[in-house]
N, C-alpha and C positions, 0 to 999 in steps of 0.2 A: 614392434618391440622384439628386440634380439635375446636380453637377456634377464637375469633378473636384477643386477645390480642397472640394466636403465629402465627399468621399474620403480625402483628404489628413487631414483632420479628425478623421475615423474610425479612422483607419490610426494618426495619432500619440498618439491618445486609447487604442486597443488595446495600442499600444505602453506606454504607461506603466503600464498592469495587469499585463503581463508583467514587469516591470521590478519591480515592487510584490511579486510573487509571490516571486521571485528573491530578494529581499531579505529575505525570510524564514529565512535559513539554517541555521537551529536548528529548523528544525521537522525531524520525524521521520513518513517515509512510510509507511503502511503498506496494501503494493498484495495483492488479490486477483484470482487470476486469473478471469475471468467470462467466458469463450469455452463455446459449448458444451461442450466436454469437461471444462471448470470445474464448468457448470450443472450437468451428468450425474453427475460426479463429490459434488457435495455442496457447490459453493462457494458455493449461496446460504447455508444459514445458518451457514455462518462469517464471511461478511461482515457479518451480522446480527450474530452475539455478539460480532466484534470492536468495532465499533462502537458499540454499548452499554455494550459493557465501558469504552470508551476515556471514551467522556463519561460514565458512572456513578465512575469515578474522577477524575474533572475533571481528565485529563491533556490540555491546552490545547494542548501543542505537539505534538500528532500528529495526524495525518490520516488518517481507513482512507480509501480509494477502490478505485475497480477500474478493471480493466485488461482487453485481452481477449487473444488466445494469448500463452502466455510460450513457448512450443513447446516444454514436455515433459510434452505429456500424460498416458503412463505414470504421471506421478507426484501427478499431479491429486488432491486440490485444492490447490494450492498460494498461500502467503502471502510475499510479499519484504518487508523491513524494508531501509528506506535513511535512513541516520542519517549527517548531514551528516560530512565527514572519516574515514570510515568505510567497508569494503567493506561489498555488499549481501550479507544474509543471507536466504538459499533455503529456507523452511520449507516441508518436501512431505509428500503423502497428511495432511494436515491433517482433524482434526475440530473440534468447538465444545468438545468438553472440552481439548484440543491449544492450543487459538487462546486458552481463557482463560490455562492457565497459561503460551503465548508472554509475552500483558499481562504478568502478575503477575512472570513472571523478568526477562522480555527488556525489554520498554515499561518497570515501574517499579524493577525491582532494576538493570537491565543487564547482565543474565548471557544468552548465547545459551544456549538448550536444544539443544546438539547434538546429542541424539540424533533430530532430528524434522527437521534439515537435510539438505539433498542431498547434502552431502558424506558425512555417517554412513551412510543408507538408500543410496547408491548407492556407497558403497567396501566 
């Protein structure tokens, strides 16, 4: 960086990738927590089989990514689904056989699996 007007350049060039992101609002998140207590817990290969899963189904408008504390470790591994217009759904103590049938009900049918949500396990 030389100056400040290629700051400025940078800054408004970042700007519009955020912007770009943003505008995608049909896509469907799908975060995994990956904080040590995540890792400890089993959240690498879930993150693995959602993932796979998501693009072996050529489901284009979703995203797995990670994240790191969601702060309830207790209930580790945990997976959040955020679907535009939509509350976020809390799927906890998750495994790879859990995270396929989340895809197959939740990802392609649209039905939440309640009984793998924090609301079910913790009421």
């Amino acid at each position: 960086m030389k100056s400040l007007e290629e700051l400025r350049a940078i800054r408004e060039r970042m700007q519009s990738q955020i912007g770009l992101r943003n505008e995608n609002s049909d896509q469907i998140r799908v975060v995994v927590g990956m904080a040590t207590c995540g890792i400890a817990s089993g959240a690498r290969p879930i993150l693995t089989t959602l993932s796979d899963a998501v693009q072996s189904k050529g489901l284009s408008n979703i995203a797995v990514t990670q994240t790191g504390c969601i702060g309830l470790c207790q209930y580790e591994p945990i997976v959040e689904i955020l679907e535009p217009g939509k509350d976020k759904v809390t799927y906890v103590k998750m495994t790879p056989e859990k995270a396929l049938e989340v895809v197959d009900q939740h990802l392609v049918r649209g039905q939440i699996v309640k009984e793998y949500t924090i609301a079910e396990v913790n009421g």
